[in-house]
N, C-alpha and C positions, 0 to 999 in steps of 0.2 A: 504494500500500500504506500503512496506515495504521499508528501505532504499533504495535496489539495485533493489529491481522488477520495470520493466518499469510500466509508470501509463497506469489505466486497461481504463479510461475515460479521456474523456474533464474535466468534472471537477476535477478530479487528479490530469490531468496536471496543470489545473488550479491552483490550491492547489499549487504547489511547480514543475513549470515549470523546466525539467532538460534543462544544460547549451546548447546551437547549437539544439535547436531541435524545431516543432512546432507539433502540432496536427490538421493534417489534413485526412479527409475521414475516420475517426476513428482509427486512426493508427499515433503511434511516426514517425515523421519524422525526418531524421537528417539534418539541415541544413550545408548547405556546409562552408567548411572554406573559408573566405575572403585572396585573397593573398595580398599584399604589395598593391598594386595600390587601392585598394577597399578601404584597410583598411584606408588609407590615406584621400581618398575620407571620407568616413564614416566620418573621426576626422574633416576634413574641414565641412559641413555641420553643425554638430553639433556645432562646434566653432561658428560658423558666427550665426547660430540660437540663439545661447546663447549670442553674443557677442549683437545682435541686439536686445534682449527681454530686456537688463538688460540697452543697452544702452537708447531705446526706454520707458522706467519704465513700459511695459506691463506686466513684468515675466513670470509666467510661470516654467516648467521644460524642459529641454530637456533632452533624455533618450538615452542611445546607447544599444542597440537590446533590448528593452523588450520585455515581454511576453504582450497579449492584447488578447481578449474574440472578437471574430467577432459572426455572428451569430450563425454558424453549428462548428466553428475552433478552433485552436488556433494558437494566429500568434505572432511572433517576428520582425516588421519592421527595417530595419537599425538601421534607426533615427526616431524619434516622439519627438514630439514635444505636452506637457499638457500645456492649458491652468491656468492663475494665479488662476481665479473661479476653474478649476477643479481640482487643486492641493488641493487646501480647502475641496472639494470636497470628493475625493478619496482618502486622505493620502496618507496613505504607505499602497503598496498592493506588491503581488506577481504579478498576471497578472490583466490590466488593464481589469474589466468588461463590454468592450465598443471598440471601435478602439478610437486610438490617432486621435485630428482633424487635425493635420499636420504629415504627413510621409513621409520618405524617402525610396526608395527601389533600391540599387544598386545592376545591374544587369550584371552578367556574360556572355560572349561570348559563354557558351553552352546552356545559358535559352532562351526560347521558349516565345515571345511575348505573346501568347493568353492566357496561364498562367497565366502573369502578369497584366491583363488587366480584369483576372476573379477577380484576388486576389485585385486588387483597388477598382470594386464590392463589393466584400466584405466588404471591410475598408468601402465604401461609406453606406451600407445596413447598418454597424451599429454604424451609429454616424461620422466615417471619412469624413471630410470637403475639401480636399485636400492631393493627393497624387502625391510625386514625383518618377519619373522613370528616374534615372541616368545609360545612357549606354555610360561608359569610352572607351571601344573601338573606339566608333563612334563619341566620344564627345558631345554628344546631351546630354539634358533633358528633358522628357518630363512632364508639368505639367499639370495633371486632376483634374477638380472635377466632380461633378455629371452632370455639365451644360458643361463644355465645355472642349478642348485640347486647349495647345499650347507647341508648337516645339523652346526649345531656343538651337544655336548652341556656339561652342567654344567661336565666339568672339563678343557676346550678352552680355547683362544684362539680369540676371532672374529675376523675381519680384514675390512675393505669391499672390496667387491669391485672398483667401479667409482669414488666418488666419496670423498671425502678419503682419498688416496690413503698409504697406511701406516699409517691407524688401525689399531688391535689393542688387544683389554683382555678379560680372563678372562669367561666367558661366568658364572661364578660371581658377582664382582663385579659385571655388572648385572642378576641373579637375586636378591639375596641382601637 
């Protein structure tokens, strides 16, 4: 693969992930630009994820959009969230050979549910322990893991279901 030629495979991508894009059904995809409210959303999650692993002495990483190996894909989550052991783990990589066990995925007003709900699939088939579904329009989040849903709305507390265990922060604070 050369500098500018799009990668011809998943594992190309893999290799050196280009910037806004995933690899999915064998084909570059370009991921959509986030506008202001997302991208904000985005910083908060991340904040509070990082504010809580380092306050909590769990660590860890948390990441803003990387690249991550699902089964068949390649995927960029908002936010993820590597455990301290998997940090050890994995070093420094380009794209994560695995799904993150914690992600974030905020979702635009023109994305289609069933999509997003194959794509948690995903992250769960390979290694993802929890996945969050942030829809700012609507104010909701929704958190899955492989065993269950729950619906937190504006003026809730979210809590993680599976993975940094005793997070909690107002669902309003990372909407706002």
């Amino acid at each position: 693969m050369t500098e500018t030629s799009p990668p011809a495979s998943l594992s190309d991508w893999l290799s050196a992930p280009p910037p806004s894009t995933e690899w999915v059904n064998q084909r570059l995809i370009p991921r959509s630009s986030k506008d202001e409210q997302s991208g904000k959303i985005q910083l908060n999650i991340a904040r509070s994820w990082a504010r809580y692993k380092d306050l909590s002495a769990q660590g860890g990483q948390v990441y803003l959009s990387p690249a991550c190996k699902t089964t068949t894909q390649g995927r960029c989550p908002d936010v993820a969230y590597l455990t301290a052991a998997q940090v050890t783990q994995f070093g420094t990589f380009s794209a994560l050979p695995q799904s993150f066990p914690l992600i974030a995925e905020i979702v635009s007003a023109s994305e289609r549910a069933e999509p997003l709900y194959d794509k948690a699939r995903e992250y769960f088939q390979s290694g993802g322990l929890e996945v969050w579904l942030v829809f700012p329009a609507s104010r909701w989040i929704v958190t899955l893991t492989p065993q269950k849903q729950k619906l937190y709305g504006f003026q809730e507390l979210i809590k993680t279901q599976q993975v940094l265990p005793g997070f909690c922060v107002a669902v309003a604070d990372l909407l706002s």
